[in-house]
N, CA, C and O atoms as CSV, one atom per row, in Angstrom:
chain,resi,resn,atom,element,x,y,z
A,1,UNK,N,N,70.469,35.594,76.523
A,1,UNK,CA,C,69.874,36.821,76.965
A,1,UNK,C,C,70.299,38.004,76.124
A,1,UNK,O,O,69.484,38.618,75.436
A,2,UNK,N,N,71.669,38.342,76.187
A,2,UNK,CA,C,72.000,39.123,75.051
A,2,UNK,C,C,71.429,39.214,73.928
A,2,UNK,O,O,71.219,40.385,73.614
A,3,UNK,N,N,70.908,38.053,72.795
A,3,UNK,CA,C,70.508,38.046,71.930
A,3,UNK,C,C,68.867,38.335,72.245
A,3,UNK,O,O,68.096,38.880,71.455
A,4,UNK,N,N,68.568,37.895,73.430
A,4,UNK,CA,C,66.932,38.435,73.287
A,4,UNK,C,C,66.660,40.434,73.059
A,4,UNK,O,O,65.846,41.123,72.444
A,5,UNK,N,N,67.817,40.698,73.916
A,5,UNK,CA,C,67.638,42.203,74.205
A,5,UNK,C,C,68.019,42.675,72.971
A,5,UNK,O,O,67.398,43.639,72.524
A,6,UNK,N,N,68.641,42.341,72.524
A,6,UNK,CA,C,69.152,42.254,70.690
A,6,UNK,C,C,67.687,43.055,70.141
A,6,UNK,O,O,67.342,44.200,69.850
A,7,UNK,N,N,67.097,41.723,70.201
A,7,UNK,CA,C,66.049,41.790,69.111
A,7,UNK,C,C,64.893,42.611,69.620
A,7,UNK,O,O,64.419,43.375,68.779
A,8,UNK,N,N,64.498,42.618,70.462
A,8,UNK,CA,C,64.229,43.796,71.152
A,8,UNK,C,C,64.474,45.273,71.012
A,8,UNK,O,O,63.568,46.099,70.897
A,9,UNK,N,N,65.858,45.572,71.030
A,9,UNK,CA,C,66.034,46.633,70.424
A,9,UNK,C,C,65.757,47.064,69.309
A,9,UNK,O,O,65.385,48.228,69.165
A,10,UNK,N,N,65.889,46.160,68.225
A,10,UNK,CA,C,66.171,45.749,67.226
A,10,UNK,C,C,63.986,46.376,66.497
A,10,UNK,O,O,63.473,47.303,65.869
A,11,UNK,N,N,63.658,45.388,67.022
A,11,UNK,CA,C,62.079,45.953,66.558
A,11,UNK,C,C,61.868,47.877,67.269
A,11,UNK,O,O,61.209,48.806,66.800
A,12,UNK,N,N,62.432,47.836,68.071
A,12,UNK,CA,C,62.187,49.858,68.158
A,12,UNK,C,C,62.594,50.585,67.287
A,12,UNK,O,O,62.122,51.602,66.777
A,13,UNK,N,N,63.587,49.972,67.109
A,13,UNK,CA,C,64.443,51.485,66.445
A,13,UNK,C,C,63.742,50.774,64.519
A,13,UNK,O,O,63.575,49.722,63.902
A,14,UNK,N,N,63.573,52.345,64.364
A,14,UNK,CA,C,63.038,52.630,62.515
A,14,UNK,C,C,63.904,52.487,61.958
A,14,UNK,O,O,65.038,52.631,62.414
A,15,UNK,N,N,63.547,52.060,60.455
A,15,UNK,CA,C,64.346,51.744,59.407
A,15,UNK,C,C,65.071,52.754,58.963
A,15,UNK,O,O,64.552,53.858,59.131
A,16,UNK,N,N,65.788,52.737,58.606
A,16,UNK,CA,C,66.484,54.377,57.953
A,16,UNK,C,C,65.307,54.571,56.416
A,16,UNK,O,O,64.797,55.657,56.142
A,17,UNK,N,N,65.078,53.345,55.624
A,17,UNK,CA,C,64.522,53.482,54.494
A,17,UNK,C,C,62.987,53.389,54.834
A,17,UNK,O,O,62.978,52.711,55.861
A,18,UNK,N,N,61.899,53.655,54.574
A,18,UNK,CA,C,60.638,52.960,54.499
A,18,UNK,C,C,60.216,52.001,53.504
A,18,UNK,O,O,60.348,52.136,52.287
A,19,UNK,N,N,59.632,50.894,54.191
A,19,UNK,CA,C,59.168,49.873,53.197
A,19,UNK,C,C,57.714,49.789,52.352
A,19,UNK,O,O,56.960,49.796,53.325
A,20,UNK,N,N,57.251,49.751,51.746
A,20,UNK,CA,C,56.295,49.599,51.208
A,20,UNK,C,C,55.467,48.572,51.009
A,20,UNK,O,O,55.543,47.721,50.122
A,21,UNK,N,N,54.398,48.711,52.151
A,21,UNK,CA,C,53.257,47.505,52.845
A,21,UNK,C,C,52.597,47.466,51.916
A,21,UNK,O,O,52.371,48.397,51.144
A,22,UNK,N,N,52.127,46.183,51.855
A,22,UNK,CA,C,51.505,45.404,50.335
A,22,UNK,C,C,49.914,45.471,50.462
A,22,UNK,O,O,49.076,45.280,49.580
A,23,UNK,N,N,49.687,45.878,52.143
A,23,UNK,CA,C,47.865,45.504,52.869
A,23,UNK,C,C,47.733,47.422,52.444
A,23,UNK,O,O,46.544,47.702,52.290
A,24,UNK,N,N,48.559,48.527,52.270
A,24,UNK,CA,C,48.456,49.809,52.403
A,24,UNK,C,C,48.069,49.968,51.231
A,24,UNK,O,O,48.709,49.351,50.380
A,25,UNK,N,N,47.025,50.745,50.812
A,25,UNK,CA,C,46.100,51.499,49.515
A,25,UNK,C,C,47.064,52.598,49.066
A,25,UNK,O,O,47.410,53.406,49.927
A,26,UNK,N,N,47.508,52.719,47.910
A,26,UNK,CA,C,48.688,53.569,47.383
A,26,UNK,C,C,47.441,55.000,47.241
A,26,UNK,O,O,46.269,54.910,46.874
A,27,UNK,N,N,48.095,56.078,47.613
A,27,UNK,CA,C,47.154,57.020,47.587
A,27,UNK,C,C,47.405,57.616,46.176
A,27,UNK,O,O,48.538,57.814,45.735
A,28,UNK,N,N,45.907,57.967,45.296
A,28,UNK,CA,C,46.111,58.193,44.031
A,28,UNK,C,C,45.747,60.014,44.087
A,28,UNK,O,O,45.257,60.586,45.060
A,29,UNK,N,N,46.007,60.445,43.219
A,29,UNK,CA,C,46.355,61.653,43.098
A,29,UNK,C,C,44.583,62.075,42.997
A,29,UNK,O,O,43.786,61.284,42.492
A,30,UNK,N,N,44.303,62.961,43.364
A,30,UNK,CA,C,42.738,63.823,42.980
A,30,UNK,C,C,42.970,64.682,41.643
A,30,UNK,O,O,43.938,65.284,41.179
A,31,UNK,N,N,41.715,64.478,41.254
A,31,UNK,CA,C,41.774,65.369,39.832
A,31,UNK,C,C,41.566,67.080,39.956
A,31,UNK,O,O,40.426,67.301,40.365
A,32,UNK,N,N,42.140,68.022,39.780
A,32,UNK,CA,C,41.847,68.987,39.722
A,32,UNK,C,C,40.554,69.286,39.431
A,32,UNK,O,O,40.018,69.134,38.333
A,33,UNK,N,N,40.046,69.722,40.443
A,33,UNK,CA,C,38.367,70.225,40.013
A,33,UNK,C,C,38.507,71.668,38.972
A,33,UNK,O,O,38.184,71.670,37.784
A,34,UNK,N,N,39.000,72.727,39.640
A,34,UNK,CA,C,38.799,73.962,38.961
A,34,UNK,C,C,39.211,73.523,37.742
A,34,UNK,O,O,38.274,73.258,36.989
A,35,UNK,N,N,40.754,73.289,37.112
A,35,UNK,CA,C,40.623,72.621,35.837
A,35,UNK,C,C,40.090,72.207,35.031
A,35,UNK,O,O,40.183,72.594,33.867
A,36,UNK,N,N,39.411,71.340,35.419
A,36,UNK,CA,C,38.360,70.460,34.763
A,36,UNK,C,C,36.771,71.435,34.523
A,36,UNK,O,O,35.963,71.381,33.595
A,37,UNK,N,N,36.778,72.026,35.393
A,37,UNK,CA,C,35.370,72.973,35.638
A,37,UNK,C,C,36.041,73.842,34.123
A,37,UNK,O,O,35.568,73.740,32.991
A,38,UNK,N,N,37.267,74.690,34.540
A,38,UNK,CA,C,37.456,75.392,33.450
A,38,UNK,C,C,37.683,75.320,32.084
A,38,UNK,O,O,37.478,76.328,31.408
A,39,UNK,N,N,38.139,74.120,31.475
A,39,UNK,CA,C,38.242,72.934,30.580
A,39,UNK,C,C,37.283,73.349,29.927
A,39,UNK,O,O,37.394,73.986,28.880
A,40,UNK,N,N,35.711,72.885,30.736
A,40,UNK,CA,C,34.223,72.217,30.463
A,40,UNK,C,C,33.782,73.484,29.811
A,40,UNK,O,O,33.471,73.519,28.620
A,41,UNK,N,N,33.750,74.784,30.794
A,41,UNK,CA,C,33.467,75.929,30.317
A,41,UNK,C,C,33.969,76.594,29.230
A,41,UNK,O,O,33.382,77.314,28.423
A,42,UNK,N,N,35.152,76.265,29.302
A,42,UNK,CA,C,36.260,76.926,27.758
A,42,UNK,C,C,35.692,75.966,26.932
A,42,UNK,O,O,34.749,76.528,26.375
A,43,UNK,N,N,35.765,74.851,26.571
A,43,UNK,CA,C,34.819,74.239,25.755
A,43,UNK,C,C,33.889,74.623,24.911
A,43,UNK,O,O,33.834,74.893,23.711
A,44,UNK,N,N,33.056,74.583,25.949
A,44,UNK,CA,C,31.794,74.849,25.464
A,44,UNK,C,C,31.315,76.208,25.230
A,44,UNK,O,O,30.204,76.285,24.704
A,45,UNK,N,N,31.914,77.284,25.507
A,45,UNK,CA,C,31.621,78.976,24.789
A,45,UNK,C,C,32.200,78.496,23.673
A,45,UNK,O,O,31.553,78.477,22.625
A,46,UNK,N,N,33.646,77.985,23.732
A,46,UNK,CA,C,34.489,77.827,22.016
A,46,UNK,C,C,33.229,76.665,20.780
A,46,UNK,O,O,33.056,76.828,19.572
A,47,UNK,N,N,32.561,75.548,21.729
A,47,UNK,CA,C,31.218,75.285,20.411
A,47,UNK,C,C,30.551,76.315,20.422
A,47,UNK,O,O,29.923,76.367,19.364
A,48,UNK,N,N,30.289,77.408,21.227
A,48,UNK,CA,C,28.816,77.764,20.831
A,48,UNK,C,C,29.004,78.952,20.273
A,48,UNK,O,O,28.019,79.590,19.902
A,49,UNK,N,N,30.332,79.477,20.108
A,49,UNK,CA,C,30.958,80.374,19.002
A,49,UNK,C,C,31.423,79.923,17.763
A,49,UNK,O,O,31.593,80.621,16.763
A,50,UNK,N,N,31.583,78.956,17.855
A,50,UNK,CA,C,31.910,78.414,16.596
A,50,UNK,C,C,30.330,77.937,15.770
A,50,UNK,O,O,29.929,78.036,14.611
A,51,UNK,N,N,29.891,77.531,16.720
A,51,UNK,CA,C,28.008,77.415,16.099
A,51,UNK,C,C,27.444,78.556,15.550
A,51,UNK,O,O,27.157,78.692,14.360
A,52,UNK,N,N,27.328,79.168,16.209
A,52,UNK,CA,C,26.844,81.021,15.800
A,52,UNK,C,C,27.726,81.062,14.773
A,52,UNK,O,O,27.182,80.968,13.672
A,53,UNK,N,N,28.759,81.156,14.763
A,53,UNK,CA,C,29.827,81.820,13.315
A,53,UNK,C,C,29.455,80.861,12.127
A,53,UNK,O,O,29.356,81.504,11.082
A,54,UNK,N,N,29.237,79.630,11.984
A,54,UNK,CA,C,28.308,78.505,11.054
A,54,UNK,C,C,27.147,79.333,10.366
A,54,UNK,O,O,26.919,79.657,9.200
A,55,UNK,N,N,26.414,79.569,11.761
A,55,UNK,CA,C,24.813,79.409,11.096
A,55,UNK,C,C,24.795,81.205,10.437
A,55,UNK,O,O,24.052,81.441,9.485
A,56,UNK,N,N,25.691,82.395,11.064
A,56,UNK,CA,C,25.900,83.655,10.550
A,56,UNK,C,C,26.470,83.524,9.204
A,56,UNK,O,O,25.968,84.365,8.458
A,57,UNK,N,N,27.561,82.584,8.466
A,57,UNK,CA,C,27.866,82.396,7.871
A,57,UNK,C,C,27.434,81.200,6.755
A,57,UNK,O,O,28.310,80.954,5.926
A,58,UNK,N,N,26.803,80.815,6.700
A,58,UNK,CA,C,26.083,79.696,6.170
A,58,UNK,C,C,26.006,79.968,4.670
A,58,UNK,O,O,26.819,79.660,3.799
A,59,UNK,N,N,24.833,80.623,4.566
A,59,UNK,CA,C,24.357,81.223,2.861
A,59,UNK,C,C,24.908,82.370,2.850
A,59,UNK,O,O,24.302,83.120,2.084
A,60,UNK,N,N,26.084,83.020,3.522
A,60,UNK,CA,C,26.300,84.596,3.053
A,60,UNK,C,C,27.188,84.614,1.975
A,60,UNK,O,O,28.275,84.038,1.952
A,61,UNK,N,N,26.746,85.228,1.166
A,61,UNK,CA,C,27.814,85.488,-0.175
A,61,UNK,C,C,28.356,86.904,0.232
A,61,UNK,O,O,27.619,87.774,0.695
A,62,UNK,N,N,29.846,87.082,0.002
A,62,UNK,CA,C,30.815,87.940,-0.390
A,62,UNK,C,C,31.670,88.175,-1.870
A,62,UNK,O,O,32.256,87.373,-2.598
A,63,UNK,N,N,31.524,89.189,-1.932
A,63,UNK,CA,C,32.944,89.498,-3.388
A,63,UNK,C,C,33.745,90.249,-2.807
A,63,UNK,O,O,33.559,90.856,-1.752
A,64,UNK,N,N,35.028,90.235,-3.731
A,64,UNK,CA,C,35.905,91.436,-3.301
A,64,UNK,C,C,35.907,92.789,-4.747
A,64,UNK,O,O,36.424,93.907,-4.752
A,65,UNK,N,N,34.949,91.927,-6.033
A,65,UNK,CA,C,34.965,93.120,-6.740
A,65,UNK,C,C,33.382,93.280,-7.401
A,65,UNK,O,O,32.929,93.121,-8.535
A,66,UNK,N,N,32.760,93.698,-6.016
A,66,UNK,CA,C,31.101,93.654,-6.887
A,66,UNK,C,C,31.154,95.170,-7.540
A,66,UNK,O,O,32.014,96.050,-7.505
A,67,UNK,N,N,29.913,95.088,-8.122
A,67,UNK,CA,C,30.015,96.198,-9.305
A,67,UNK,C,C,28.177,96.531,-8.979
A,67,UNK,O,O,27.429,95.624,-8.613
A,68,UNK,N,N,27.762,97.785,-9.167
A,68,UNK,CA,C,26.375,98.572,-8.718
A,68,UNK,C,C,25.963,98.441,-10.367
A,68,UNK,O,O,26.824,98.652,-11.221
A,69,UNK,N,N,24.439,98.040,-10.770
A,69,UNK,CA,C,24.178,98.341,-11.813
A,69,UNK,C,C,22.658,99.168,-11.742
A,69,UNK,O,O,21.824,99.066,-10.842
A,70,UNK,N,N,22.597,99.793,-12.654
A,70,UNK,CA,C,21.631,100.764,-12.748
A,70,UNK,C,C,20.308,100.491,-13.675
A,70,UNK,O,O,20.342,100.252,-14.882
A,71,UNK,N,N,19.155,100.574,-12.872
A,71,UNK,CA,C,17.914,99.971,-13.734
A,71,UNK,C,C,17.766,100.857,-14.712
A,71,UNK,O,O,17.909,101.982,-14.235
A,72,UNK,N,N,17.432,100.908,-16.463
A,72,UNK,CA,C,17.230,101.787,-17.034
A,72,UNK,C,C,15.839,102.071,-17.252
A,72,UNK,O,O,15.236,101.066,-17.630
A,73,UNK,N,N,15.293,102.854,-17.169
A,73,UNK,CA,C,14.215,103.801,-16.605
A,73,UNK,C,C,13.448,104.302,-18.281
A,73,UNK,O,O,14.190,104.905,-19.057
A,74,UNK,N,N,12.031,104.017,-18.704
A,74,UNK,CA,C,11.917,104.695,-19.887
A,74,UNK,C,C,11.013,106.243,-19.905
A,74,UNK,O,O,9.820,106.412,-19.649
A,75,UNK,N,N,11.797,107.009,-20.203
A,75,UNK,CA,C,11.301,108.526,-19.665
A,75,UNK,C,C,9.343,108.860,-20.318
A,75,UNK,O,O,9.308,108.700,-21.539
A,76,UNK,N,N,8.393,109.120,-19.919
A,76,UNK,CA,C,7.159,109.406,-20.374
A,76,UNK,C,C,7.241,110.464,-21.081
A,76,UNK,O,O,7.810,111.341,-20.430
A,77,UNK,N,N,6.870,110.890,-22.360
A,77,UNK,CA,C,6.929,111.672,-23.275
A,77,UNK,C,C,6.007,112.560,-23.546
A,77,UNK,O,O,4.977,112.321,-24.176
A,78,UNK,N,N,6.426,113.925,-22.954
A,78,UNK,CA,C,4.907,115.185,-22.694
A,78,UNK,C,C,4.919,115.643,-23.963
A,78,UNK,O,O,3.908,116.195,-24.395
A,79,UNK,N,N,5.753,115.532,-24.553
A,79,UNK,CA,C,5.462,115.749,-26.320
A,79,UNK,C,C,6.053,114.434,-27.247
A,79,UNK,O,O,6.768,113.445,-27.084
A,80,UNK,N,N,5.238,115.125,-28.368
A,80,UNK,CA,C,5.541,114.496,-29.481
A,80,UNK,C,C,6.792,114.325,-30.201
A,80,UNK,O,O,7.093,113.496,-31.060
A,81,UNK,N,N,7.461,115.270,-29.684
A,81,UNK,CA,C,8.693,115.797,-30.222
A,81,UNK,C,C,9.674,114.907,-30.022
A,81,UNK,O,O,9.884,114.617,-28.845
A,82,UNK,N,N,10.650,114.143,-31.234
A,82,UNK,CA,C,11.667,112.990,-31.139
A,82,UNK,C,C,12.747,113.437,-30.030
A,82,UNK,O,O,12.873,114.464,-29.363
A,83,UNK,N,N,13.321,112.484,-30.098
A,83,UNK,CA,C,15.091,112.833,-29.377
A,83,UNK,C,C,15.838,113.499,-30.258
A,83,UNK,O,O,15.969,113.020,-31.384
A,84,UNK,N,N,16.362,114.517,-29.975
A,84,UNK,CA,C,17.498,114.796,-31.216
A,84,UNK,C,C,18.868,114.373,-30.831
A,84,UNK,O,O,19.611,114.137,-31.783
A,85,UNK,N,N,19.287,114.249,-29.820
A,85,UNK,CA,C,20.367,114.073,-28.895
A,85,UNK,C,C,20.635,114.031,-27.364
A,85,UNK,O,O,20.036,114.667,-26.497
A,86,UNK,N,N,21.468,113.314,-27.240
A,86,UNK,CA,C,21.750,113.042,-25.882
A,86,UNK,C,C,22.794,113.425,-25.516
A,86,UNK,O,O,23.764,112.907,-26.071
A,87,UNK,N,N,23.050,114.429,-24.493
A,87,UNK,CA,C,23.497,115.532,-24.165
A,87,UNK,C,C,24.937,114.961,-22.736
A,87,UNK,O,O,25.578,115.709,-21.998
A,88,UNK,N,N,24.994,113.450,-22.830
A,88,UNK,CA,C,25.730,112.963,-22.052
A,88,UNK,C,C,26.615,111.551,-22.536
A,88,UNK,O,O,26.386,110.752,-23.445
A,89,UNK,N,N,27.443,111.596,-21.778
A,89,UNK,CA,C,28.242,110.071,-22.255
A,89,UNK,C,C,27.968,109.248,-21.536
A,89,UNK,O,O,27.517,109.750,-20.506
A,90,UNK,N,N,27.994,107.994,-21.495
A,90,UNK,CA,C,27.877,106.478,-20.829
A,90,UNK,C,C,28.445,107.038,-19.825
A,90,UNK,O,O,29.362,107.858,-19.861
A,91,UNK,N,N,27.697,106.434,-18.551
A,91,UNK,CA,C,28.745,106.742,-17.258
A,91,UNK,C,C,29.448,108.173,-16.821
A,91,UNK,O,O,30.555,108.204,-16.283
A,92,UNK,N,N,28.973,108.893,-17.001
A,92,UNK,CA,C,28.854,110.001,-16.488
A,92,UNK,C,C,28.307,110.622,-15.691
A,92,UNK,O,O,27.081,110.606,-15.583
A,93,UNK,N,N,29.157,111.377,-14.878
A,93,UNK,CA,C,27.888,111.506,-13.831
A,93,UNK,C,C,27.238,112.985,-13.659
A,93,UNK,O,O,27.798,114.081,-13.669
A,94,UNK,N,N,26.059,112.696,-13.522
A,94,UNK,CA,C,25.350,114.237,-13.571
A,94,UNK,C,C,24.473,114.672,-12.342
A,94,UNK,O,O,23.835,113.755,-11.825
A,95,UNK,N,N,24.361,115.710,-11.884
A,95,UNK,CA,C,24.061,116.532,-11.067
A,95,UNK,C,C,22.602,116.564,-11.406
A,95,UNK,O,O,22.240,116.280,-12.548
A,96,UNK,N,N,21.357,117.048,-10.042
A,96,UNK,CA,C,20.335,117.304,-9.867
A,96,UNK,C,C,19.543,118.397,-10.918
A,96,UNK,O,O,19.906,119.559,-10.736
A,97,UNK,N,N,18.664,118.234,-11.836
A,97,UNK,CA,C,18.626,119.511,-12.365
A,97,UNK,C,C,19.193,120.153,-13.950
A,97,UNK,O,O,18.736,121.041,-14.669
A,98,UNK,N,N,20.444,119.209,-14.093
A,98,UNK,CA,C,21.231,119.063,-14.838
A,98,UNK,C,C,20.442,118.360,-16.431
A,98,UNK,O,O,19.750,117.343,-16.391
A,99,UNK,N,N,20.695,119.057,-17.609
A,99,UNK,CA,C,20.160,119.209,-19.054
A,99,UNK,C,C,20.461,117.755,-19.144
A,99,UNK,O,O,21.499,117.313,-18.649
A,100,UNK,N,N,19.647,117.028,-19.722
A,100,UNK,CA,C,19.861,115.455,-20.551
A,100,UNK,C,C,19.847,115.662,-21.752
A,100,UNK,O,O,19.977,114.726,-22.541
């Protein structure tokens, strides 16, 4: 009798440790939604900025030392009268109005 009440007791009282039932589905973690939402979105602005900056940049040429050149122009001649001189230097710059 003793030993029945034993065991008896024995099935009430909890384990100090818990065991780990082999029939119990281990619960797996959920994936962060917002994360993942925000992920998807950061993503995809970062292709479609990087696309735009491609196709803006594609055929564009840059220098760092371009240089302006000047069409030379042949003046119509209200007289007959030659050139005697030219009244300026290469690259010089002259004002509106100003004697050639």
């Amino acid at each position: 009798m003793k030993l029945k009440s034993e065991l008896e007791n024995a099935a009430k009282v909890k384990p100090k440790t818990e065991e780990l039932r082999l029939d119990e589905e281990l619960a797996t973690p959920k994936p962060n939604t917002k994360l993942r939402r925000l992920l998807i979105f950061g993503g995809s602005a970062l292709l479609v900025i990087v696309a735009g900056l491609f196709i803006y940049y594609f055929n564009r040429e840059s220098t760092d030392d371009a240089q302006w050149t000047a069409t030379s122009r042949r003046f119509p001649r209200k007289s007959m009268a030659a050139w005697r001189e030219v009244l300026v230097d290469d690259n010089q710059p002259v004002k509106a109005g100003e004697l050639l």
